[in-house]
DOMAR-692179 format. One record per residue: residue in three letters; residue number from 1; x, y, z of N, C-alpha, C in turn. Coordinates in steps of 0.1 Angstrom, whole numbers, always signed. Atoms other than C-alpha are relative to their C-alpha. Last residue first. Layout:
N
PT   residu   num     n.x     n.y     n.z    ca.x    ca.y    ca.z     c.x     c.y     c.z
PT      ALA   NUM       X       Y       Z       X       Y       Z       X       Y       Z
...
END
This chain:
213
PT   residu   num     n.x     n.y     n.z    ca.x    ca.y    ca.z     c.x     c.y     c.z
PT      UNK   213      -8      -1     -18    -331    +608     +85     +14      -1      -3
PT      UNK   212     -12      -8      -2    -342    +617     +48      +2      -1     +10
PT      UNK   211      +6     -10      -8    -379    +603     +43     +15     +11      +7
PT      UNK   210     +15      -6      +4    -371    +579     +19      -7     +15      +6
PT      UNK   209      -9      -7     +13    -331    +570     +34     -16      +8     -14
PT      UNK   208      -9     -13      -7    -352    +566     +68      +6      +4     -11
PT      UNK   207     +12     -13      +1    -379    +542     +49      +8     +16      +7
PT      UNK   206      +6     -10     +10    -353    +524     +36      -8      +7      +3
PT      UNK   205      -8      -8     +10    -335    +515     +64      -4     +11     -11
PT      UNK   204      -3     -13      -7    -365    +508     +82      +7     +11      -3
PT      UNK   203     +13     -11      +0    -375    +484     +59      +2     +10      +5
PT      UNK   202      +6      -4     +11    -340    +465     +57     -13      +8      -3
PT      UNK   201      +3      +9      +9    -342    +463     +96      -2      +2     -14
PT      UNK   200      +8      -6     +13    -328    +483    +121      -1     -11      -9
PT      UNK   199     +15      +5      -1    -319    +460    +151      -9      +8     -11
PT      UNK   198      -1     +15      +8    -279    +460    +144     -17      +1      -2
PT      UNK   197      -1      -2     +12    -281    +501    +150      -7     -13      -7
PT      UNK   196     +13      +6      +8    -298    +499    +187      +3      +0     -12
PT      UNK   195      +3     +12      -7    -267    +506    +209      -6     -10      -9
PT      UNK   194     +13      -1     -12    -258    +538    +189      -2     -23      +5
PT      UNK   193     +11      -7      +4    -235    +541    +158     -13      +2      +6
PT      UNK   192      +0     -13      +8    -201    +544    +166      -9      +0      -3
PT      UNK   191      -7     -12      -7    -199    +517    +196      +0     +12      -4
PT      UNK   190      +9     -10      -6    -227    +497    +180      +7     +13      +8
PT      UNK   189      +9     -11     +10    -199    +491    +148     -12      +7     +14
PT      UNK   188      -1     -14      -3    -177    +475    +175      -9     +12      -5
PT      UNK   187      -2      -4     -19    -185    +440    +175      +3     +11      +5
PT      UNK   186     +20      -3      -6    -200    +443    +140      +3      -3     +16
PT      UNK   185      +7     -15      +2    -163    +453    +128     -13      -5      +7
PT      UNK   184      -7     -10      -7    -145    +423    +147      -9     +14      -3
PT      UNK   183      +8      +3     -12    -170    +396    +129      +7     +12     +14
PT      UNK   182     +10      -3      -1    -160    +411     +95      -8      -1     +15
PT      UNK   181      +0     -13      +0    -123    +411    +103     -12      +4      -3
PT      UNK   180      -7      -3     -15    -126    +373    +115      -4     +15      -2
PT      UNK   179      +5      +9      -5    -146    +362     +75      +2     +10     +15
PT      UNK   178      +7     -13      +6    -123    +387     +54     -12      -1     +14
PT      UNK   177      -4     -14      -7     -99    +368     +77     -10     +10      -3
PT      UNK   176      +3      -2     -19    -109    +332     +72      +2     +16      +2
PT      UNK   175     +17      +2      +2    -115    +340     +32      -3      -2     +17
PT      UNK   174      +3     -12      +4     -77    +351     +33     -16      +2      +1
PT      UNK   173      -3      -8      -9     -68    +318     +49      -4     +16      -2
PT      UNK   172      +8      +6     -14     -85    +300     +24      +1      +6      +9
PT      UNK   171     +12      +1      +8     -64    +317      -8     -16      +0     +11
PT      UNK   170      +0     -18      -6     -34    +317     +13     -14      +3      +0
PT      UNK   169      +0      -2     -18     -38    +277     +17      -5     +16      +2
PT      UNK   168     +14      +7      -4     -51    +275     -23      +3      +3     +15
PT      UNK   167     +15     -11      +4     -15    +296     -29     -17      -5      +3
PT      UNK   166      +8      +9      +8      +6    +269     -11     -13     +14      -2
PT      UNK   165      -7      -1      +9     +38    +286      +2     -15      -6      -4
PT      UNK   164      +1     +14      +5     +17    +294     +37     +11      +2     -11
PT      UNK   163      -9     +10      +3     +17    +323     +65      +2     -17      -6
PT      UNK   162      +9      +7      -2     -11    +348     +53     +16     -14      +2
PT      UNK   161      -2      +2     +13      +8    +384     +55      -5     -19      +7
PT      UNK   160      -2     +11      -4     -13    +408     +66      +5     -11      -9
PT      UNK   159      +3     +12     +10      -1    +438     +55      -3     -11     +11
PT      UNK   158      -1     +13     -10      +1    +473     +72      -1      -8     -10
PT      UNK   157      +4      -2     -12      +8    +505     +53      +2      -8     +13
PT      UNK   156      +9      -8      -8     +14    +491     +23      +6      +6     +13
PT      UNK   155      +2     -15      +6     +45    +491      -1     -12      +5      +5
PT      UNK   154      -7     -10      -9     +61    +463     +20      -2     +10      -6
PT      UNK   153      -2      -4     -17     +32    +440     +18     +12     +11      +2
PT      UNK   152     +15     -12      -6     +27    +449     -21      +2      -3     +16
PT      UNK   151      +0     -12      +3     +66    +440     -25     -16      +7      +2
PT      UNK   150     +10      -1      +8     +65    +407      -5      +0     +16      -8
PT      UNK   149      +0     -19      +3     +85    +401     +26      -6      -6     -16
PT      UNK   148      -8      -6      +3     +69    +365     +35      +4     +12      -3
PT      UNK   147      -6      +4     -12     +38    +339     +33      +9     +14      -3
PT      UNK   146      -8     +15      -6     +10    +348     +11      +8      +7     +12
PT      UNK   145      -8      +7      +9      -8    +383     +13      +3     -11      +1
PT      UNK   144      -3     +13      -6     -31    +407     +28      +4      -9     -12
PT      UNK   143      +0      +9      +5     -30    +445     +24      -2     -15      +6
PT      UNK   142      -2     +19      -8     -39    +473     +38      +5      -5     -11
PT      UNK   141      -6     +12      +5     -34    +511     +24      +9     -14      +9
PT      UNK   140      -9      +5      -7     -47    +544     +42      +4     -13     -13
PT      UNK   139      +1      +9      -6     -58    +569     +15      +4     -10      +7
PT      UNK   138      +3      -1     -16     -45    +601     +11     -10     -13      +4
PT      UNK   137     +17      -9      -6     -49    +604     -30      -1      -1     +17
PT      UNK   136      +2     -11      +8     -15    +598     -35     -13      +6      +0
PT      UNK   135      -8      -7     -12     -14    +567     -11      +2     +14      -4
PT      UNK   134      +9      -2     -13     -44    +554     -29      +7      +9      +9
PT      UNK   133     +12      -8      +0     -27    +557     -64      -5      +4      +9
PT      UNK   132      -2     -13      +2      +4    +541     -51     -10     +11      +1
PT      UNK   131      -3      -5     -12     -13    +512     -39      +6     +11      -4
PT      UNK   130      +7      -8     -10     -31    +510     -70      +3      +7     +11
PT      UNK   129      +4     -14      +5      +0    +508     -91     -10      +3      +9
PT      UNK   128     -10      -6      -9      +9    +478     -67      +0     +16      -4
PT      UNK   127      +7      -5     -17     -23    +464     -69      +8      +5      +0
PT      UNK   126     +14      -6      +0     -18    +461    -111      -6      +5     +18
PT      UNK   125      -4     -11      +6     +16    +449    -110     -13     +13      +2
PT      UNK   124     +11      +0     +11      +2    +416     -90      +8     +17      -4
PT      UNK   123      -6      -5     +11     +35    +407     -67     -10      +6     -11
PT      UNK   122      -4     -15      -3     +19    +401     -36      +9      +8      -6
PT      UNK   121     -11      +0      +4     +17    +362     -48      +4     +15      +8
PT      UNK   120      -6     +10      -3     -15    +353     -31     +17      +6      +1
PT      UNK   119     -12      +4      +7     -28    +390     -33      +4     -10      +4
PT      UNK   118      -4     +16      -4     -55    +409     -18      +8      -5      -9
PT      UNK   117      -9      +7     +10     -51    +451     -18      -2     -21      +6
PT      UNK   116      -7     +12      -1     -71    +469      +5      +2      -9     -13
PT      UNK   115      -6      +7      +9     -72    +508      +1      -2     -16      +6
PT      UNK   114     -12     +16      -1     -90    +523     +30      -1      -8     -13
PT      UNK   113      +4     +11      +2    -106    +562     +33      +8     -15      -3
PT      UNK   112      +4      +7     -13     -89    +586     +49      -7     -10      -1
PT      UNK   111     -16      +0     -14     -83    +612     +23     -10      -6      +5
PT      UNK   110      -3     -14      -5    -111    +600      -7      +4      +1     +13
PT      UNK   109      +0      +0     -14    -116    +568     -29      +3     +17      +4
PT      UNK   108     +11      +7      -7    -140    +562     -62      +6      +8     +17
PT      UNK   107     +17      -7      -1    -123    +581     -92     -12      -4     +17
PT      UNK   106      -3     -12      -3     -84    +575     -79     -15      +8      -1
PT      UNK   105      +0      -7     -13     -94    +541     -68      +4     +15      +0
PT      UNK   104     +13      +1      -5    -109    +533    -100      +3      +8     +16
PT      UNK   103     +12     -11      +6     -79    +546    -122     -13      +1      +9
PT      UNK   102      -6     -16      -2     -54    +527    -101     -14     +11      +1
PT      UNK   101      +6      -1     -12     -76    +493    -105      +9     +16      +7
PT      UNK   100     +12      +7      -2     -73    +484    -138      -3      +8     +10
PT      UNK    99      +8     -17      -7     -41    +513    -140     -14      -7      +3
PT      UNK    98      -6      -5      -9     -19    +480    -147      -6      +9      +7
PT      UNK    97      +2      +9      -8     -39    +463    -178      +1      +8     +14
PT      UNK    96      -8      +4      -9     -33    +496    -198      -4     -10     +11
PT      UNK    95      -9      -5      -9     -47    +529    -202     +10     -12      +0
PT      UNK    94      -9      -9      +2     -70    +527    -229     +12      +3      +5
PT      UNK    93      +1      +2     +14     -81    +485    -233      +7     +18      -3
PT      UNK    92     -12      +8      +7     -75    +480    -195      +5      +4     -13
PT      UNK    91     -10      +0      -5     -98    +509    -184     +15      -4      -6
PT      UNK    90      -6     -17     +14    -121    +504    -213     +15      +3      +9
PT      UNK    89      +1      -1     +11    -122    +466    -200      +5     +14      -7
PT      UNK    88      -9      +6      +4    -123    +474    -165      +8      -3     -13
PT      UNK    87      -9      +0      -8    -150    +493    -163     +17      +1      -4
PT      UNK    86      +4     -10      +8    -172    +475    -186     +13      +9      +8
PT      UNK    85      -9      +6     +12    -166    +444    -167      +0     +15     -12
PT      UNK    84      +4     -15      +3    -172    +465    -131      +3      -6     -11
PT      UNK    83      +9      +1      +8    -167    +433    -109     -10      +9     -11
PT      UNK    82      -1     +10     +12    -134    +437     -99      -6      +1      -9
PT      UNK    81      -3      -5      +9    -127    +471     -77      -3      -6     -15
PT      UNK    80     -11      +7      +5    -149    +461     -48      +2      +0     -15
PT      UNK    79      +7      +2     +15    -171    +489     -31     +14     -10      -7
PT      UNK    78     -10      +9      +4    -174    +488      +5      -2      -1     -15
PT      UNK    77      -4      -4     +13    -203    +514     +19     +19      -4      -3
PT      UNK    76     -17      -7      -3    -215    +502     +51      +8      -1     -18
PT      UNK    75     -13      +6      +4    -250    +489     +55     +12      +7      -4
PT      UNK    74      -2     -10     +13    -267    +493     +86      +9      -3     -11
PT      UNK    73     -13     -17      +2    -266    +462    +106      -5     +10     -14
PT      UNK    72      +7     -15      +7    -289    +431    +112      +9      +9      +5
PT      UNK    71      +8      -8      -5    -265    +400    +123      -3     +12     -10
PT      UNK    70      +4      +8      -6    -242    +377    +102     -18      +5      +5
PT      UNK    69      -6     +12      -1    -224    +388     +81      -8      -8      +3
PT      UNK    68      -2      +1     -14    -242    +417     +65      +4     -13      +0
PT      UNK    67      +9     +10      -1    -250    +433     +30      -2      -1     +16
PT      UNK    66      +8      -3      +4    -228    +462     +19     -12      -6      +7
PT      UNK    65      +5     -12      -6    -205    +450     +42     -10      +6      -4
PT      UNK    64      +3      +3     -10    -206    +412     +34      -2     +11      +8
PT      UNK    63     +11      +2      +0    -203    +421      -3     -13      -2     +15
PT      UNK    62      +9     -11      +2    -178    +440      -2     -14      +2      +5
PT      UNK    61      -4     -10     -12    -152    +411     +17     -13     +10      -4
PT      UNK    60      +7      +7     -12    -171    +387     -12      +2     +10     +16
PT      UNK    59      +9      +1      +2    -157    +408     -41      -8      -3     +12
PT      UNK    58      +8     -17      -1    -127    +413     -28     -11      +1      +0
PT      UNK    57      +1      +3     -16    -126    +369     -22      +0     +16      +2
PT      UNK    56     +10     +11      -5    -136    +366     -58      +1      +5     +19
PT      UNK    55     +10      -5      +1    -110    +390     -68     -10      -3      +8
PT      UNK    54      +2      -9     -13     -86    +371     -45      -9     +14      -8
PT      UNK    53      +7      +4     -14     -93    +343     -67      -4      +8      +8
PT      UNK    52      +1     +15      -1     -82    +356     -99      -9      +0     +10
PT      UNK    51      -2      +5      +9     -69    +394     -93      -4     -16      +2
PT      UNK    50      -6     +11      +1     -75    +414     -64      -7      -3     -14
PT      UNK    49      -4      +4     +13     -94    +446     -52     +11     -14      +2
PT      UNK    48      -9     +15      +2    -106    +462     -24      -1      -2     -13
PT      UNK    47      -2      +5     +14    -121    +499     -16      +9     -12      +5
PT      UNK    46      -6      +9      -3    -137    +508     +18      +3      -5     -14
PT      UNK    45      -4     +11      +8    -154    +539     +24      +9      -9      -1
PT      UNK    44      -9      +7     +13    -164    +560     +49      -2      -5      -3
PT      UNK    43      +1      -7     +14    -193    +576     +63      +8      -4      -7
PT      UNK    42      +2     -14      +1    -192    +573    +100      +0      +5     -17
PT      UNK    41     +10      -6      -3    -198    +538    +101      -4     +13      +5
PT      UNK    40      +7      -2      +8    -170    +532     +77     -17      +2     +10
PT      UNK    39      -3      -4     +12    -142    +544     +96     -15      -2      -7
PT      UNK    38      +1     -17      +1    -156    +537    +130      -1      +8     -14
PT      UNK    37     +10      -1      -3    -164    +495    +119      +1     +19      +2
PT      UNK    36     +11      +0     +14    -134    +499     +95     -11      +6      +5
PT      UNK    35      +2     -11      +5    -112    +504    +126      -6      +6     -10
PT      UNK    34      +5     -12      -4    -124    +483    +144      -2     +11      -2
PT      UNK    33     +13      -7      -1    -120    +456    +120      -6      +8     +10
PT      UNK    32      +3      -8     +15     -85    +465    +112     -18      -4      +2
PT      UNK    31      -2     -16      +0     -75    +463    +149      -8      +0     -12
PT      UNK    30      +7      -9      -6     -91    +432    +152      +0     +15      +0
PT      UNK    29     +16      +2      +3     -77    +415    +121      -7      +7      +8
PT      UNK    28      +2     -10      +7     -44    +421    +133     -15      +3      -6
PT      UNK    27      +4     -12      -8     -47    +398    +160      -1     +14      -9
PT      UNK    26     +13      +2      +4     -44    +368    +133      -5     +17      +6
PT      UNK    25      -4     -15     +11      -4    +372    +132     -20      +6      -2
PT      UNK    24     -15      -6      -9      +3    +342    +160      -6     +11      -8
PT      UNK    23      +3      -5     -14     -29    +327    +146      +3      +8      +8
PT      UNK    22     +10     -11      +4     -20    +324    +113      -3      +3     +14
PT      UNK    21      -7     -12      +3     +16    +305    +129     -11     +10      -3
PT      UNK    20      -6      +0     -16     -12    +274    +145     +11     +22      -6
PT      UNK    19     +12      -6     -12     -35    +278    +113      +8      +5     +13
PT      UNK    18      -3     -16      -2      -4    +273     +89     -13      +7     +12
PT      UNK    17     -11      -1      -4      -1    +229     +92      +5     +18      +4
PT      UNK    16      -2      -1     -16     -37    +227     +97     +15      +6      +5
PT      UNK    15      +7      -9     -10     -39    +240     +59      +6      -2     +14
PT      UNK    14      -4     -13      +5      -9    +220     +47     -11     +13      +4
PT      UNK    13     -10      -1     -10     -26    +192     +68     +13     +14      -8
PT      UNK    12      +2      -5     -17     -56    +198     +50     +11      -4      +6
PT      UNK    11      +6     -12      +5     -41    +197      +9      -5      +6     +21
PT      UNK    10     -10      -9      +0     -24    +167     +17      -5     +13      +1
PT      UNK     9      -9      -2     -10     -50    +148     +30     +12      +8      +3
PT      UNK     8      +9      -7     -13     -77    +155      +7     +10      +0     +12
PT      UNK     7      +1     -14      +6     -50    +151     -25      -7      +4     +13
PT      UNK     6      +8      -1     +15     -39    +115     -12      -1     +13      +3
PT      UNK     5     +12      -7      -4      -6    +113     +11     -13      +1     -13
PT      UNK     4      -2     -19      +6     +18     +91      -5     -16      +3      +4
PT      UNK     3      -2      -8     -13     +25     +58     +20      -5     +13      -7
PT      UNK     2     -14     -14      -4     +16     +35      -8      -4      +7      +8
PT      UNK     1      +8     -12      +0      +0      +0      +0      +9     +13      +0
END
């Protein structure tokens, strides 16, 4: 019988194997959802972006503020840079693959609002023109990354960097965090917006943005 691990075995103990070190580095998460939950429940915004997968997982970070994790909450203005194919496209097609996400964050962000960048590799050409962009317009600039120094982790601000070599591990671990850093912002968000925010309910909402509260 051979000894070689099969694909479900290997693949989770290369997970299990970075959970114990993600953990050591996880605390970051809370600062950054606290600081969202103030940041964006005062008015700010929240741009992300990625390529491939970690589109997918910008996409999903957006989608969970716009929307909600878990609990009823107001929703919180996250706009992720991917899904815009029109967008994108003219973007790409005048300027240049590289400005994809430059161009958006120089139309979309404003001082004080938050860059995040996702990235297995933390080499994407295209996040790292963003990060410029954002730091030129006075935005802060996150990131989260694979394992290691990294040129988009050392051209943000802060980075998380996701300790694996196995892009699918980072990939997972980046979907835990959007995941942790969501459940950190709704533990603070009643701090900035009153006791009773979570208990508004899609109707309410709207009837307050109807009648102008």
């Amino acid at each position: 019988m051979s000894s070689e691990l099969s694909p479900t075995d290997r693949h989770l103990t290369a997970l299990a194997t970075a959970i114990v070190p993600f953990r050591a580095v996880a605390g970051r998460l809370a600062r950054w959802g606290g600081q969202l939950a103030w940041h964006l429940g005062q008015g700010g915004r929240l741009l992300v972006a990625g390529n491939g997968g970690s589109a997918a997982e910008a996409q999903h970070l957006a989608a969970e503020l716009v929307g909600r994790l878990r609990d009823e909450r107001m929703p919180l203005s996250a706009i992720a840079l991917t899904p815009d194919s029109s967008a994108v496209t003219a973007i790409g097609n005048d300027y240049g693959f590289e400005e994809v996400f430059a161009r958006q964050v120089r139309a979309h962000g404003r001082p004080g609002d938050v860059f995040l960048a996702m990235s297995t590799s933390g080499r994407s050409p295209n996040l790292l023109t963003a990060v410029r962009a954002a730091k030129e317009c006075g935005l802060r600039t996150w990131a989260m990354t694979g394992e290691g120094p990294n040129p988009l982790a050392d051209a943000c601000d802060e980075a998380l960097r996701c300790p694996s070599p196995d892009s699918q591990v980072v990939q997972e671990l980046h979907l835990l965090s959007v995941h942790l850093m969501c459940e950190y912002l709704d533990s603070t968000l009643p701090a900035v917006v009153g006791p009773f925010a979570e208990s508004r309910t899609p109707e309410i909402i709207n009837e307050e943005m109807r009648v102008g509260v």
